[in-house]
N, CA, C and O atoms as a CHARMM CRD file, in Angstrom:
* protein
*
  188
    1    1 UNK  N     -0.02500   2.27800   9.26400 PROA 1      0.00000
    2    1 UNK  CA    -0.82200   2.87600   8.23100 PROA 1      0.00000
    3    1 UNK  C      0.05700   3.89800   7.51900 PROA 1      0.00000
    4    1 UNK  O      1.16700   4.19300   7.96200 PROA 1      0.00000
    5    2 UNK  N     -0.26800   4.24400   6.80600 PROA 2      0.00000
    6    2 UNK  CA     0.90000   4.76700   5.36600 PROA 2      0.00000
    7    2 UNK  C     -0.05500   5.59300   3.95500 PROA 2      0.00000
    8    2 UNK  O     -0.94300   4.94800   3.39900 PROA 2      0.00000
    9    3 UNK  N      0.12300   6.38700   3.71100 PROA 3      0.00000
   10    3 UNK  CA    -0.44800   6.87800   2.68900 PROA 3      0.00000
   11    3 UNK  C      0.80500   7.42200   1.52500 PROA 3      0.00000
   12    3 UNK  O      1.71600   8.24800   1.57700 PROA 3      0.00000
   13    4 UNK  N      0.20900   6.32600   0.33700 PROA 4      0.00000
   14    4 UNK  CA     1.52700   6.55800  -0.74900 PROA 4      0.00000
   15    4 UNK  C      1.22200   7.40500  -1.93300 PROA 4      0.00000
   16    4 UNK  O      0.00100   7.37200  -2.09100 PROA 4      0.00000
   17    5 UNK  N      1.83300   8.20300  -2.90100 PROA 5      0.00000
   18    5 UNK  CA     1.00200   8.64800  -4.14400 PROA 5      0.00000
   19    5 UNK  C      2.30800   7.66100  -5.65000 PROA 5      0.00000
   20    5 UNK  O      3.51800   7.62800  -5.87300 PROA 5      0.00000
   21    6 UNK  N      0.96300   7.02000  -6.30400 PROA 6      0.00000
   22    6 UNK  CA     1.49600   6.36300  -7.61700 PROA 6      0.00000
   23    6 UNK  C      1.12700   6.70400  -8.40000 PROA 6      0.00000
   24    6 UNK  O     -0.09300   6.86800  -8.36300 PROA 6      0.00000
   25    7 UNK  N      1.76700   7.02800  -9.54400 PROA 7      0.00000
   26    7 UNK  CA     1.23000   7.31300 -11.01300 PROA 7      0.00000
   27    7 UNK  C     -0.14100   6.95800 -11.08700 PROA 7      0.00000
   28    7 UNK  O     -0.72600   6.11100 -10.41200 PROA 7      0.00000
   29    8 UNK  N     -0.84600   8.11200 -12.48000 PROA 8      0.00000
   30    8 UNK  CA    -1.64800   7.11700 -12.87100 PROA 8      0.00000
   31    8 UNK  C     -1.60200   5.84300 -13.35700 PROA 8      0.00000
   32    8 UNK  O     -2.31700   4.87400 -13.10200 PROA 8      0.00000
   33    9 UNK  N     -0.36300   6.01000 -14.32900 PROA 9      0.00000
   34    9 UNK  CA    -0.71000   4.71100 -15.16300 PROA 9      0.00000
   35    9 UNK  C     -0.21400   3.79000 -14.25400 PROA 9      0.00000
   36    9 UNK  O      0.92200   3.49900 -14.62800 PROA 9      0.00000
   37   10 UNK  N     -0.51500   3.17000 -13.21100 PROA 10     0.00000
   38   10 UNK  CA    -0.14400   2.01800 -12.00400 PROA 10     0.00000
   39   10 UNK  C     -1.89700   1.70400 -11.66100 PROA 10     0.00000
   40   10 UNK  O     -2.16100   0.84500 -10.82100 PROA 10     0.00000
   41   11 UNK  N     -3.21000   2.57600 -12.47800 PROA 11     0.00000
   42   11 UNK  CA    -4.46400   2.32600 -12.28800 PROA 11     0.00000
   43   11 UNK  C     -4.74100   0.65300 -13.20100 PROA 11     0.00000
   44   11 UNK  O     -3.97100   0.24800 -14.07100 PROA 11     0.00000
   45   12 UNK  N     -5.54400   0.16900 -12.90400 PROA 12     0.00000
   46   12 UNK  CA    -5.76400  -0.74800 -13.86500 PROA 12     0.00000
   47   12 UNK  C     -4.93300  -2.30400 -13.84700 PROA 12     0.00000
   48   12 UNK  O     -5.35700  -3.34500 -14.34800 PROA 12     0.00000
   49   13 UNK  N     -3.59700  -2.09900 -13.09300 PROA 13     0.00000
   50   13 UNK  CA    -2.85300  -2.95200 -13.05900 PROA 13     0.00000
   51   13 UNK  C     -2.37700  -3.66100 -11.32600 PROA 13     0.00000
   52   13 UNK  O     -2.27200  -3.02800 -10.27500 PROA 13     0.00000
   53   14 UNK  N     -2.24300  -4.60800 -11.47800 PROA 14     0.00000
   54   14 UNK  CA    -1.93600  -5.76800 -10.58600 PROA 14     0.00000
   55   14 UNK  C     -0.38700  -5.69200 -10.13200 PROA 14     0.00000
   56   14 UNK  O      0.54200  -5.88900 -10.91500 PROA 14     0.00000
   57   15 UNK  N     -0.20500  -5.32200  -8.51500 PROA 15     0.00000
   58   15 UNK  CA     1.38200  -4.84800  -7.73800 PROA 15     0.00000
   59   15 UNK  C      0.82700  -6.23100  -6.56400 PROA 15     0.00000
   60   15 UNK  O     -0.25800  -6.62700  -6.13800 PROA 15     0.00000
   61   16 UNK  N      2.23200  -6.60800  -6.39400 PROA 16     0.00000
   62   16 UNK  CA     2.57800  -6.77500  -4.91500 PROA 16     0.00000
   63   16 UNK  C      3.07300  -5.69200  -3.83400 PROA 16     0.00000
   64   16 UNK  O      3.96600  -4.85800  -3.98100 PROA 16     0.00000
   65   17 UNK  N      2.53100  -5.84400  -3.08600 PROA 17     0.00000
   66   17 UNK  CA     2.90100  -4.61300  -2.15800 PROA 17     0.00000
   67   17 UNK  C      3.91200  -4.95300  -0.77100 PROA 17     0.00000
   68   17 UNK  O      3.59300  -5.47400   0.29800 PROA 17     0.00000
   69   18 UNK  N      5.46400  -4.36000  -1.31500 PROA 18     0.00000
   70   18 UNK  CA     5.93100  -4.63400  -0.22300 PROA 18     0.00000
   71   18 UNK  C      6.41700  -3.42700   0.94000 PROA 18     0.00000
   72   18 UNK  O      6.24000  -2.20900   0.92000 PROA 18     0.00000
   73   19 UNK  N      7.02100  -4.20900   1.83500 PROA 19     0.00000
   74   19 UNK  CA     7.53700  -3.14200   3.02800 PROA 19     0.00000
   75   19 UNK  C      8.70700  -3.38500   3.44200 PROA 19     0.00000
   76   19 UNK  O      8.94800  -4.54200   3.78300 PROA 19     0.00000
   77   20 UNK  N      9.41800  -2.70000   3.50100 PROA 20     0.00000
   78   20 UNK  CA    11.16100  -2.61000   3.83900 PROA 20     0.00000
   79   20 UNK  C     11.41900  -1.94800   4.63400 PROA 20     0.00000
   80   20 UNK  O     11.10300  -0.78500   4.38500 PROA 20     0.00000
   81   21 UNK  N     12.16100  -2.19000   6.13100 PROA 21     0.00000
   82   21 UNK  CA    12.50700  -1.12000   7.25800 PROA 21     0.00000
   83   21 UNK  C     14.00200  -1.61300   7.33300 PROA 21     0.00000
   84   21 UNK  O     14.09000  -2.74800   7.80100 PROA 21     0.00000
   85   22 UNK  N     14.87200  -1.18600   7.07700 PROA 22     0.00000
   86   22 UNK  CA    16.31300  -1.74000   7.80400 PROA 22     0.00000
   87   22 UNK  C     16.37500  -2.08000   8.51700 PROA 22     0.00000
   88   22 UNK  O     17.50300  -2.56300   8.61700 PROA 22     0.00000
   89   23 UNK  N     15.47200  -2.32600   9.86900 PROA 23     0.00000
   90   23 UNK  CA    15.78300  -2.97100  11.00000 PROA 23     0.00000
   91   23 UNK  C     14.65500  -4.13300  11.29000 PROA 23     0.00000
   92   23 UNK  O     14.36300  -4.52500  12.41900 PROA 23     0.00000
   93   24 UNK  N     14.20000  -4.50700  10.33000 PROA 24     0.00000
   94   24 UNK  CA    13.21900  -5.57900   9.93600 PROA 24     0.00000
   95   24 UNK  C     13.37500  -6.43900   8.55200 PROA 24     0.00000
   96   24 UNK  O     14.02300  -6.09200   7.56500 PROA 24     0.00000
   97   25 UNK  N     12.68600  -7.54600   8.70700 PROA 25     0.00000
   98   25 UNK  CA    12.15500  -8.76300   7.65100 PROA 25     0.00000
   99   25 UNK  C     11.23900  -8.03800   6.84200 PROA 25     0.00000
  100   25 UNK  O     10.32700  -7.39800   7.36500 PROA 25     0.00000
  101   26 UNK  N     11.42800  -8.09100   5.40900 PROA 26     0.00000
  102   26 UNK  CA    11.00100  -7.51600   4.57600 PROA 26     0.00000
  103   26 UNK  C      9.68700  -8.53000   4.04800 PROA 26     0.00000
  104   26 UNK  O      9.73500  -9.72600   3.76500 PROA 26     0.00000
  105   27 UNK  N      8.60800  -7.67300   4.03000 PROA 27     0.00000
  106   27 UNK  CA     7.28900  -7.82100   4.28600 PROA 27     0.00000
  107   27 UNK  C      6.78200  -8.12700   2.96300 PROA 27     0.00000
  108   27 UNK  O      7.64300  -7.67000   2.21100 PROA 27     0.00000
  109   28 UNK  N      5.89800  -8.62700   2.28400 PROA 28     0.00000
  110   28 UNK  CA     5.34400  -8.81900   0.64700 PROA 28     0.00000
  111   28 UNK  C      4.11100  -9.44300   1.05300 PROA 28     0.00000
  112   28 UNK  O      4.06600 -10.34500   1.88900 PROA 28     0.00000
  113   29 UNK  N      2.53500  -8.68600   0.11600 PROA 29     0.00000
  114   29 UNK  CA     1.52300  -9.09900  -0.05600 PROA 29     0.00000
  115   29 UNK  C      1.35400 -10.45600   0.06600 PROA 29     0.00000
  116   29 UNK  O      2.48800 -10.92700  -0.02500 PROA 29     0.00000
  117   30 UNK  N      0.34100 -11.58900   0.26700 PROA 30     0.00000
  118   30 UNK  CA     0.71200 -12.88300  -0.36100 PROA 30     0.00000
  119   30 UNK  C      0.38100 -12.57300  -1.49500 PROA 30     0.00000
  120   30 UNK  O      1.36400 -12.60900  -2.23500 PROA 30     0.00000
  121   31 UNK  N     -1.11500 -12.09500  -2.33600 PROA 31     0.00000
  122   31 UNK  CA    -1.18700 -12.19500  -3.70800 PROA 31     0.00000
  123   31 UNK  C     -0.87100 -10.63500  -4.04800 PROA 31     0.00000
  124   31 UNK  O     -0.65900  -9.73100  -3.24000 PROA 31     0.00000
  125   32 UNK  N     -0.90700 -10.54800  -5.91600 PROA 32     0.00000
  126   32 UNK  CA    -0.87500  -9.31200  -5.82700 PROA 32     0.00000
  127   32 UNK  C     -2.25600  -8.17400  -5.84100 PROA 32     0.00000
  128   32 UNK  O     -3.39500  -8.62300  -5.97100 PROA 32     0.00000
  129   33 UNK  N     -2.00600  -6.68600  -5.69400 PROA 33     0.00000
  130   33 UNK  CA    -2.97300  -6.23000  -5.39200 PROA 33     0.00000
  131   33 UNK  C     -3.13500  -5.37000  -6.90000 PROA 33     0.00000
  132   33 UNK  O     -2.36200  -4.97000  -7.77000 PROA 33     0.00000
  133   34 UNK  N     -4.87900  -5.33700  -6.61100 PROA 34     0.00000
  134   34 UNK  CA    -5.30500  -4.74300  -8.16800 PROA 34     0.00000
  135   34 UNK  C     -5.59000  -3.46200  -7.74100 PROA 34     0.00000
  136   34 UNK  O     -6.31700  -3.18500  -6.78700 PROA 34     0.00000
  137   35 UNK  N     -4.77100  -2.36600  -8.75100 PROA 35     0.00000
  138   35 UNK  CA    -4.92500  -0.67600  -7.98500 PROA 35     0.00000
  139   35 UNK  C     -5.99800  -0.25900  -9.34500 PROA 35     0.00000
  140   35 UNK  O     -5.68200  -0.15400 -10.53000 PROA 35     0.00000
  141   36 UNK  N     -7.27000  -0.08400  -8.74700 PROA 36     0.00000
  142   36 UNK  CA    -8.50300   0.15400  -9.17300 PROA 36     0.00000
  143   36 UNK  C     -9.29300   1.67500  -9.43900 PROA 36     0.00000
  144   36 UNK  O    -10.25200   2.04800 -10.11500 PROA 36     0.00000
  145   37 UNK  N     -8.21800   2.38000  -8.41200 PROA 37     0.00000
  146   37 UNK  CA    -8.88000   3.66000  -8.08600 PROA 37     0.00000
  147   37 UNK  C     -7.71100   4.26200  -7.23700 PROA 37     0.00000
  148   37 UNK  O     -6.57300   3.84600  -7.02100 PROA 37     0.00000
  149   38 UNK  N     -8.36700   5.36000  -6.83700 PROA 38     0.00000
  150   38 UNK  CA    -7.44400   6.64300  -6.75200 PROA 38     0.00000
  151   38 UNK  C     -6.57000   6.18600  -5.14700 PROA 38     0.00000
  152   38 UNK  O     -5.48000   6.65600  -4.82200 PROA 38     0.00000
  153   39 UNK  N     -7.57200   4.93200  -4.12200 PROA 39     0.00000
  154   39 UNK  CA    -7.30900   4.79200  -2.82800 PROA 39     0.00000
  155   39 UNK  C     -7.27100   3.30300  -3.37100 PROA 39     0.00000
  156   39 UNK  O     -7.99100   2.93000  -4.29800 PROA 39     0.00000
  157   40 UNK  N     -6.01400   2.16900  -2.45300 PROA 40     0.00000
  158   40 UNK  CA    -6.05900   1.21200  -2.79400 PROA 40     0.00000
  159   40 UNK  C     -5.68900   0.82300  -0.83700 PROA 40     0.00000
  160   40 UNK  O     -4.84300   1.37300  -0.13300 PROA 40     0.00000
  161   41 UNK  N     -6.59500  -0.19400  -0.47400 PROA 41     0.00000
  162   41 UNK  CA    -6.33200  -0.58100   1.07000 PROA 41     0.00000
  163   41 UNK  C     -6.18600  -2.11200   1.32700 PROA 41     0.00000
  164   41 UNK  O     -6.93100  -2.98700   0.88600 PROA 41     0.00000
  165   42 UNK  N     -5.08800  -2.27600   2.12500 PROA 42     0.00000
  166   42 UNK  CA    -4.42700  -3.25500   1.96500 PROA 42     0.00000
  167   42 UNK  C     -3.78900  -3.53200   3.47300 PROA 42     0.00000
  168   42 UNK  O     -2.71400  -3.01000   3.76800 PROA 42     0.00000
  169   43 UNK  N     -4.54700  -4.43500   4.47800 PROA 43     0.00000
  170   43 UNK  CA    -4.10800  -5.17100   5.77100 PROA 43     0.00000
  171   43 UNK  C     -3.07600  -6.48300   5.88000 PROA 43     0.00000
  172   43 UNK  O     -3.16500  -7.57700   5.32100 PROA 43     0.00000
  173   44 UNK  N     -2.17700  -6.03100   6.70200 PROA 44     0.00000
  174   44 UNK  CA    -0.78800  -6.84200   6.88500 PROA 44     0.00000
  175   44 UNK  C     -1.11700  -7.92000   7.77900 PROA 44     0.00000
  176   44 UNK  O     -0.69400  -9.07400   7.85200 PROA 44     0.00000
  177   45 UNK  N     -2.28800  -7.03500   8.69200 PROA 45     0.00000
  178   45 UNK  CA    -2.48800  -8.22100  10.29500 PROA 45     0.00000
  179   45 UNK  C     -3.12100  -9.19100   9.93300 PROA 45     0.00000
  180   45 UNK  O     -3.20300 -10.16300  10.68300 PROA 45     0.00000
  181   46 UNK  N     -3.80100  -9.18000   8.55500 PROA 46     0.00000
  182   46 UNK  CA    -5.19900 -10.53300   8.77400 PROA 46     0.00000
  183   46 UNK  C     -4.10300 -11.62700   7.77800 PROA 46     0.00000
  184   46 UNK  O     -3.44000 -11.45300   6.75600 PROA 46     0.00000
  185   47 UNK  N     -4.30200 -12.58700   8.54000 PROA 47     0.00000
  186   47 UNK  CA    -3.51200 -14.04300   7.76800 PROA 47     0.00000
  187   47 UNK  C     -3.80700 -14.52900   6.47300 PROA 47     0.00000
  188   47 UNK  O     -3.22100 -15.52100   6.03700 PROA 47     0.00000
């Protein structure tokens, strides 16, 4: 779990959300995500 801060203007618009650790396989949404509001929540575990 992770709490990030993005611009406003990133409201309204459609991201893929990825994750990068140097000592890992770099992780990407399958679709992208629509940031709607001030909190945007987004699970890695469900298939």
């Amino acid at each position: 779990m992770g709490n990030f801060v993005f611009p406003g203007s990133s409201i309204g618009n459609s991201y893929y959300i990825v994750v990068r650790h140097r000592n890992a396989i770099e992780t990407w949404s399958k679709f992208p995500i629509l940031f709607n509001g001030t909190a945007v929540t987004y699970d890695f575990t469900i298939p």
